[in-house]
Every structure is written in C-alpha cells, then in structure tokens.
N, C-alpha and C positions, 0 to 999 in steps of 0.2 A: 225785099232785100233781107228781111230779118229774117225771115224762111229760110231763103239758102244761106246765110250763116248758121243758124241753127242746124239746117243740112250738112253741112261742110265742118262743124263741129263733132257731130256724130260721126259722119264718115270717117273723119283723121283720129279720133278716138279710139273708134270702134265698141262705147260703151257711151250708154246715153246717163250713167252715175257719171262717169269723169267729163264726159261733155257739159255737163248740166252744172257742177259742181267748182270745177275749175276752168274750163273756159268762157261760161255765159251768165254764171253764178245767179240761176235763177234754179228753181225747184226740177226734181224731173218728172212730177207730171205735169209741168206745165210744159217743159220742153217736148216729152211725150205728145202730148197734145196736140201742138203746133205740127211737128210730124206728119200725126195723123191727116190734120188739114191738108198739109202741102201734100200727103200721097190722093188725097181726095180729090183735091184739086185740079191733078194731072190723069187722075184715073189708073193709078196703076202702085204699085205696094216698089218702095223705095229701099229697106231694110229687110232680111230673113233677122227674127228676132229668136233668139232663148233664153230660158236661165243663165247660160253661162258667157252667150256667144252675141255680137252683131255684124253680121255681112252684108254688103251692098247688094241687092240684085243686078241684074242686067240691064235691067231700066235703072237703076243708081248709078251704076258704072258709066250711064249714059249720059247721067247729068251731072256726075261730077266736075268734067269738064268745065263745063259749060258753067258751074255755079263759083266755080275758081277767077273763070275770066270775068264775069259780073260783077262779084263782087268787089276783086283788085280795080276794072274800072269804075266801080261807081265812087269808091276809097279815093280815088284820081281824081276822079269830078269834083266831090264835093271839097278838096283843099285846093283847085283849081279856083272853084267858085268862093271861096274863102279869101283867096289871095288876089281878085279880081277885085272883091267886096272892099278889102284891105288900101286900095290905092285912094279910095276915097273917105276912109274910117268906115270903123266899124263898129260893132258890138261883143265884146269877151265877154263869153258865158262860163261862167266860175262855180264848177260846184261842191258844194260842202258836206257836212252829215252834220254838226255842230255848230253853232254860233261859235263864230271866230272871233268876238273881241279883239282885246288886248291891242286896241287903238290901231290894229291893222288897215281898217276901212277906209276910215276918212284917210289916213296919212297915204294909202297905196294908191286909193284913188284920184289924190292931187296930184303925186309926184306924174301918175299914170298922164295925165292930162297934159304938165307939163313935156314930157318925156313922147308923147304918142297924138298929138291935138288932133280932136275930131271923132277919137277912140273913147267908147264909153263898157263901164262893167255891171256885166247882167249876173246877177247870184242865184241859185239855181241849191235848193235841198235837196240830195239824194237820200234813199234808205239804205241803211247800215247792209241791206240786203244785199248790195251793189259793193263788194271792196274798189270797183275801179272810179267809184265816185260820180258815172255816167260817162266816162272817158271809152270804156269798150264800146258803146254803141250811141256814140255821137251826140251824147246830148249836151255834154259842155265841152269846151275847147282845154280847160285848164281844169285842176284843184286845188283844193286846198284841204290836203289829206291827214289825220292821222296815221302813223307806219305801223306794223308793212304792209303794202298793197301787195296786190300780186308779182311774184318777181318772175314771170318768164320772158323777160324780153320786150314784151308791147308797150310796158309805161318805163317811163325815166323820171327822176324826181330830185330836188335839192332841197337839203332841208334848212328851215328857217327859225327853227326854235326848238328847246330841249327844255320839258320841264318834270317834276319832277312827281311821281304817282302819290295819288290820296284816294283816300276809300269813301263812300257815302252811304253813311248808314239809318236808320231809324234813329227817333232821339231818346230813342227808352231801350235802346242795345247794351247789351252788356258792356260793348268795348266805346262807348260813342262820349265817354268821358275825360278818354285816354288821349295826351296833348298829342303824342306820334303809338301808330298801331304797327307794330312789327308783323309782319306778311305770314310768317310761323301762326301769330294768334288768327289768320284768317282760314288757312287753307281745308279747314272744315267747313266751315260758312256757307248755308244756301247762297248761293252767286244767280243776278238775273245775267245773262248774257246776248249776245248779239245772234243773229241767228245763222244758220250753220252754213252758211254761203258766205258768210262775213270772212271765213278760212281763217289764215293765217294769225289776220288782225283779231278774228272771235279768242284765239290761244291768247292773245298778247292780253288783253283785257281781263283775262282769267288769271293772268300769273302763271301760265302751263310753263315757263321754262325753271320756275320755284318750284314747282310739284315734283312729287313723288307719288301721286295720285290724282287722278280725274277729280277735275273740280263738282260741288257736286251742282247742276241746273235746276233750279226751281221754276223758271221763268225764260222766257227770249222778249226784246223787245226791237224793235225797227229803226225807234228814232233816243234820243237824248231824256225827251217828255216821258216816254211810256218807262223810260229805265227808273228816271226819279219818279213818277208815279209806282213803280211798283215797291221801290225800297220805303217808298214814306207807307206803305201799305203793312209795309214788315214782312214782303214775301220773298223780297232776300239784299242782299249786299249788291254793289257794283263799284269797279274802281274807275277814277279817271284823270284826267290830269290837273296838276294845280290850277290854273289857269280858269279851265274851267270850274272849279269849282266854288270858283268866285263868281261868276259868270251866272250859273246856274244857282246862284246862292236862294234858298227858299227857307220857310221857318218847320217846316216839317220833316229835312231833312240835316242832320250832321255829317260834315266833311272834314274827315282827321288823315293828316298826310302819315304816308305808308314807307314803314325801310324795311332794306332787303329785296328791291326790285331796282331792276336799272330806268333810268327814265323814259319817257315819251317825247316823239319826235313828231314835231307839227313841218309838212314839208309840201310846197309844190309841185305837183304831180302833171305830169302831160305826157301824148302818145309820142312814144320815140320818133316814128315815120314824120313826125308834125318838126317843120322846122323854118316855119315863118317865124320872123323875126319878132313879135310881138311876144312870142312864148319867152323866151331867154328876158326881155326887159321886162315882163310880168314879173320871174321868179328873181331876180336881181331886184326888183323893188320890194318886195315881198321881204326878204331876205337884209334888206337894208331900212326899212321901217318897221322890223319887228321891236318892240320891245322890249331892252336890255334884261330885266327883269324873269323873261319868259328864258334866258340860256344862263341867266347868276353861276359861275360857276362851272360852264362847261367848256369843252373846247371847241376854239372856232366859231364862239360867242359872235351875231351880228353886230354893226354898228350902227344907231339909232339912226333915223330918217334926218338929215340933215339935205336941207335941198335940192335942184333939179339936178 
C-alpha cells in the first residue's frame, strides 16, 4: 500500500520534488527509490522521466486505476476495523515530536478513562521529518502537534494552548544574558533548524514571517535532543516555545524569551475523513486539561481540567 501511494503521489503531481516534498514529506530519493522498486516489481517502467517533465506511461495509465480503488478501500478497512476494535475499547495511538508536559498526561488520561472506559493511550515519537506527526500514513490515530501542519485539506486540528516564543542559546552567547532577546538582535544568527520536509512548520521556527532575509542554517536536526545538543555545542540558535523550555531545561543551555514574534500554538491534530467519536472527546479533553498557564493571556484561553 505504501507503493501505490507513493505511485498515486507522483502521478497526481506529475513531479516527484512536489510529491515527495508536500504530500509524503519524505526525501526524493527515497521516494525515487521506492518507484523504482514498485516498476521492478511489475516488470515494466511506470513514469517517462526528465529534467523538466513526469508522464505516466501506458502501463501507468494502467495502473492508476487500479491504485486509486486500493487504496480508498484499504483507507475503508482499516477505520472499518477501528471502529469494530472501538465497541469493545481500545488503544489511541497519540503522536508527538516533543515532550508534551505541562501536566497534560496524567490529567488527559484520567479524564480519558473516565469519559471512554476500557480505552487506553499509546504515545508514539515522530521525527520532525514527518509535519503530519505519522497522521499521513497511519501510524497514529491523533496528535498532539505544534502549528502549522500541513494545511491541504487531510488534517483538521483544535488548538489547546498558545504560548509564547523563547530562544535557546549557548551560555557564553553574546545575547544569553539578556532578560528578553528581541527577534531584530537574532535574525543574523546561525539557526539549527528542522529539516526541509518539516515545510511550513521548519519557516515558523525560523521566524521566516520576521525576516527580510533567509535565515541563515548551520545545522538540521530530527528530534528536540539533536536541536539542544547542537546549540549547547555552539553550532547555532534554535527557538521554541515557553513551555518547553522549562521542559527541556538543561545546564548547558540558556533559554531567554523572544519579542516580536507571534506565539506558538500547541493543537490536536487528526485526519479529517476520521470521525469516530473518540477523536472529538480526545481534543475536548485535551483542550479542557491544558494548563492555564500555557494560554496567560490569549484569547479563547482553556479552562483547567476540572472533572469527568
């Protein structure tokens, strides 16, 4: 199934950079690759490729069909088998890129209990590699995202906390003494960033909607670990949210909150087509055990977890 998705990406593209990039957010040669597999596989060449162009051959043309109905039904099956699983509980698989703190856990997972009996929650790390959090290719049911994910359509999201950007620097930085770092004194700064599949979300981390110039990248890292390993290294800056930055607190790195950027929104994320009823009392509890703390100050602030 991951073939002819990866097929059925290229085809509706017609560019295995935008397929790779924005719909399956994994590298293109590895999507490449995979290609080549599945044309090996069948014996027969599935793309005419060139510098500028991609067309289906005849034999593509022949299987698009055929890769369209596959994969809507197997999409079918498996929230068929979901919601089969669901009469008797189940397992929500929740995934993250970050340590979620901020007393979300425990409190989500009682109310969960209360609210859903028999239903239990499986946490699941994704790499920053992934903006859909493992939501495009089924490996968790839910997230629990920093914004923005990708906005075409496939994910829907609520958010449950706004809080508000800080930077993590080396502790022998020039600026790592300063009580608040105005954004203006960063926008030169070696930045390590997410890596370029990240899209959207890689800009947001960067401050690209402050710039007047590309930030500049010293660095890419996958998870949260490699980011603060590489700033306490001194090989560049990274921002993130306040939240975390308590979270992630270490002695090798300084964390000084940043003005001049708008905030960060921490938000439950799930696939639009998904609409068992688990998903909406997930992001409802979510959203009602956040916090106070995590929105001080914004609007449309949660109210703290009080009861089933």
């Amino acid at each position: 199934m991951r073939d002819l998705r990866y097929f059925l990406a290229v085809a509706e593209e017609q560019s295995f950079t935008r397929a790779a990039s924005q719909r399956l957010y994994i590298s293109q040669p590895a999507l490449s690759k995979q290609i080549r597999q599945l044309e090996q596989s069948l014996g027969t060449v599935l793309f005419d490729r060139d510098r500028r162009t991609v067309r289906l051959t005849p034999a593509g043309e022949a299987l698009l069909l055929y890769a369209r109905r596959l994969t809507e039904d197997w999409e079918a099956a498996r929230l068929a088998v979901s919601e089969a699983s669901a009469l008797a509980g189940t397992t929500v698989r929740v995934g993250f890129q970050m340590r979620i703190g901020r007393g979300l856990i425990p409190a989500v997972t009682a109310r969960m209990r209360q609210r859903l009996p028999g239903w239990k929650l499986m946490f699941r790390q994704v790499s920053w590699a992934d903006p859909t959090v493992g939501l495009a290719h089924g490996e968790v049911d839910v997230a629990i995202a920093w914004l923005p994910v990708p906005d075409t359509g496939a994910l829907s999201w609520r958010v449950v906390a706004r809080e508000d950007i800080w930077v993590a620097l080396a502790p022998r930085h020039r600026l790592a003494g300063l009580p608040t770092v105005p954004f203006a004194d960063l926008v030169d700064e070696p930045f390590i960033a997410l890596p370029r599949t990240a899209g959207a979300q890689r800009d947001f981390w960067l401050g690209a909607a402050a710039r007047q110039s590309p930030a500049v990248i010293t660095g890419e890292a996958e998870t949260a670990e490699e980011s603060f390993e590489a700033v306490a290294s001194g090989l560049g800056i990274t921002l993130l949210s306040a939240g975390n930055a308590e979270i992630y607190h270490r002695d090798d790195v300084v964390c000084r909150p940043v003005n001049g950027l708008p905030p960060s929104e921490l938000a439950v994320v799930w696939r639009t087509v998904d609409t068992r009823p688990f998903v909406d009392v997930f992001a409802d509890t979510c959203r009602a055990c956040a916090r106070p703390a995590a929105v001080a100050g914004q609007v449309g602030e949660p109210e703290p977890c009080a009861g089933p």
